[in-house]
N, C-alpha and C positions, 0 to 999 in steps of 0.2 A: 748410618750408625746402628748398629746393635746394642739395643739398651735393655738392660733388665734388672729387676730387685732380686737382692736374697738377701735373708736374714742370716745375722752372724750373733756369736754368742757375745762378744768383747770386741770393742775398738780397740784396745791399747794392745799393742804385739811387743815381743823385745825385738832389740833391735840392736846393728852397729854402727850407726848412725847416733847412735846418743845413748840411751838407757832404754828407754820406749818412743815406740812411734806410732803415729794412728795416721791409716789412708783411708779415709772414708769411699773410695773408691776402688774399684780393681778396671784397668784400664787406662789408657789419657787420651781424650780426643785431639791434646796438642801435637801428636802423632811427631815429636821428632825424631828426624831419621839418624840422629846419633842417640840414642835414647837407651841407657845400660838397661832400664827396667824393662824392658820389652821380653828378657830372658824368664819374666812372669807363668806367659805363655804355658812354659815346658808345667806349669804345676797350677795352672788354675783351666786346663782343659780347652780352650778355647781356638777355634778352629780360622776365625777370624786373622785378618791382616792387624798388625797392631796399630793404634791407634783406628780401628771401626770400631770397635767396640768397648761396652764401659759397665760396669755391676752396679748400680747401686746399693750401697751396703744400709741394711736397717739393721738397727740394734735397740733392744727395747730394756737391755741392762744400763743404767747409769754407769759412767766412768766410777771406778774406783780412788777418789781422790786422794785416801788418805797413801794410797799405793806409792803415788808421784810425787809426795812433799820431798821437797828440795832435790828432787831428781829431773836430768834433762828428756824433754818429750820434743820430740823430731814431728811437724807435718809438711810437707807426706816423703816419705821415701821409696813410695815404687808407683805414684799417680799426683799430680798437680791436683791438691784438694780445693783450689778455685777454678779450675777449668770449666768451660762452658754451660756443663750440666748444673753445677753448682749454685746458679741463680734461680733455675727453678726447683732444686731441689732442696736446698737448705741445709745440705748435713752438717758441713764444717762450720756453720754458724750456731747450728744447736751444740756441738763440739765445744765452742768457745763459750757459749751460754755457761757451758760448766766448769768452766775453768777459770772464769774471770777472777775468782776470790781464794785460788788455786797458789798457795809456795812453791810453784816450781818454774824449773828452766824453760818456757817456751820459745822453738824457734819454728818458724812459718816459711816454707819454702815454695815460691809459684813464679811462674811467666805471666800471670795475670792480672790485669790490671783493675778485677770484681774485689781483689779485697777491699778496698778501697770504700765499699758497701760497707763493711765489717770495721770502720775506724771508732763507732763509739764503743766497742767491744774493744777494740788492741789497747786503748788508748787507757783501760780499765787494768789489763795485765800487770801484773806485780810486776814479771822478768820475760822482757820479752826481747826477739831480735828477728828482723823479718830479712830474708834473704831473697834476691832476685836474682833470676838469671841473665844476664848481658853478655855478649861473646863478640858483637858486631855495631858497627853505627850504618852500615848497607840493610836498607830493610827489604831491598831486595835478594840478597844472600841470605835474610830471615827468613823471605818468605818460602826459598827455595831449603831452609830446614826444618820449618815446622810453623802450625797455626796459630802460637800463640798473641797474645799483644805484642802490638807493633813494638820497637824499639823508642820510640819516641816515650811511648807511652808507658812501657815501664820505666822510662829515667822518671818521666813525670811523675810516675806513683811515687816513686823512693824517693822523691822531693818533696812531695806530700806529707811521705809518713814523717821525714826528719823535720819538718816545720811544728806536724804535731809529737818532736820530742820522745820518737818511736826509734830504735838502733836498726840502723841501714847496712846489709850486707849487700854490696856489688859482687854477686859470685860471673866471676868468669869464666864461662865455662860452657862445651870445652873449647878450648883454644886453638886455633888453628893454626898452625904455624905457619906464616907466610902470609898470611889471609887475615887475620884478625891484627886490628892494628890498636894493641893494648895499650900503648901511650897516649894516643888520641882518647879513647875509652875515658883512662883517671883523669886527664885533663878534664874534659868535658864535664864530667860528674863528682868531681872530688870536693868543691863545698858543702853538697850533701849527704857523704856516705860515710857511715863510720868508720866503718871495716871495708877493706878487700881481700876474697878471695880466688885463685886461682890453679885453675885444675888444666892439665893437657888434655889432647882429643885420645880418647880412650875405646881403642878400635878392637873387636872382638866379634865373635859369632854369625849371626847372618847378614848383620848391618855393613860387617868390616868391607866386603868388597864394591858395597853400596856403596859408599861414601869414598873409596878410590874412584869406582868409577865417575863419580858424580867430579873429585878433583883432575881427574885427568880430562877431564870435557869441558869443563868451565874453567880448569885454573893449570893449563899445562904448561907454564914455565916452574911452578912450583911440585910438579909431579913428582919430576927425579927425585925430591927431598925425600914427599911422601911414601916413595917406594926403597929408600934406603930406612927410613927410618920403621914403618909399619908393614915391611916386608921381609928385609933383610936383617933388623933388628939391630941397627946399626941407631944409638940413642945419641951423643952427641953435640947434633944441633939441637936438639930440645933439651939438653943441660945448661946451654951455652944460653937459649933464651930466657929458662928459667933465672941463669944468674942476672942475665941482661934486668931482667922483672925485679929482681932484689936488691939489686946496687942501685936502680930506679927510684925504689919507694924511699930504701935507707936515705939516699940522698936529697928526698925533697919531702924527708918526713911524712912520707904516706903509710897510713896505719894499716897492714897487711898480715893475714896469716899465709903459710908458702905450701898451699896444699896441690902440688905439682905433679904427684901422679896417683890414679884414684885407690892405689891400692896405701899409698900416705893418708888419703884422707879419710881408709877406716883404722888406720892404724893410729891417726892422731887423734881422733876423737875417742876410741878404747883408753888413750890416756888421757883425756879431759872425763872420762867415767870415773877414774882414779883419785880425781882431784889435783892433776898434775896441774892444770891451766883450766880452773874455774871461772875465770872470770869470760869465758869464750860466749857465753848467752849473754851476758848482763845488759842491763838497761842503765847504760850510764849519761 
């Protein structure tokens, strides 16, 4: 790993992901290899493979709190603000030092099972909703897309937080078609997750033929799909699955938002900026 500090002038960025968003990091050593943020790269200069490398970001300006009253704040949307580094570095806890007594919308997104350090902090939050990523109950198909906490062990955390009366998003994501077996998933974890959400595998730029090829070698009775649907453009069976997910939940009352393709879910959260559907953070 390539690790380095730089100072910055401001954590809080805007963002379309929410209103603002703060990545106390630039990098993810979670290095997964479907990972949209990776297209970082092209704008913060770095010569590195993605996931070797990671910035630590110092800022010696206080957050601007009156900025964020009752406005939604996203972490992190282009680095896992618990990742590895995080235990010895501390930013995303000092992060939340200043936010605890904070009126707005916090939502916490990681693979990592260190927030779990940070519970007498969440547990302080006016409005909070912690989101986890889950796509697989194979932890070996985890291991083969990325470092982060086992599978196990992120159910266990979202078990945690909802014991301690913290809102649990199971993000699903992305989904694999053929490969990810989403029913199994809500079963397993549906007494402690508030919400579900679900995004498709979102295949682009240098990763895309990465992750064919990786499907055509581990998963070749499934390939043909993968090569009509994210080659030929032929969409379909991922319609057909999405509704399969939605007539799912509606029917055994699983509480789900249907963020199914990721260009939906900047466009549905532009309308939760609106006020369309506020209650999408809340700590209920």
């Amino acid at each position: 790993m390539i690790i380095k500090e730089k100072e910055v002038k401001d954590y809080l960025t805007k963002s379309k992901l929410g209103e603002y968003a703060i990545n106390p990091y630039v990098g993810c050593p979670h290095k997964c290899k479907y990972c949209y943020a990776s297209f970082m790269k092209r704008f913060t200069n770095h010569k590195e493979e993605w996931g070797e490398f990671i910035d630590i970001k110092r800022c010696n300006k206080p957050i601007d709190v009156k900025k964020i009253e009752g406005k939604n704040v996203f972490m992190s949307s282009v680095t896992d603000c618990y990742n590895p580094f995080e235990a010895k570095y501390k930013i995303t806890r000092r992060v939340l030092e200043q936010l605890v007594n904070v009126e707005c919308n916090l939502q916490i997104s990681t693979k990592n099972k260190l927030i779990l350090r940070d519970l007498d902090l969440l547990k302080q939050m006016k409005k909070l909703s912690i989101a986890m990523s889950v796509n697989t109950l194979d932890e070996n198909f985890k291991k083969d897309m990325d470092r982060a906490s086992s599978i196990n062990e992120r159910l266990e955390t979202l078990k945690t937080l909802h014991e301690n009366r913290i809102y649990t998003i199971l993000f699903m994501s992305p989904i694999f078609i053929g490969i990810t077996d989403w029913k199994a998933i809500i079963e397993q974890s549906k007494n402690y997750i508030s919400e579900y959400w679900f995004e498709d595998l979102n295949l682009r730029g240098d990763y895309k033929y990465n992750i064919l090829r990786y499907i055509q070698t581990k998963y070749p009775k499934v390939y043909p799909m993968y090569e009509r649907i994210y080659i030929k453009g032929e969409r379909k069976e991922l319609y057909d699955m999405d509704n399969d997910i939605k007539n799912y939940c509606n029917k055994n009352k699983i509480n789900y938002s249907a963020y199914f393709h990721h260009e939906e879910v900047i466009k549905e959260n532009e309308n939760k900026k609106l006020g369309k559907n506020v209650t999408f953070f809340d700590n209920k």
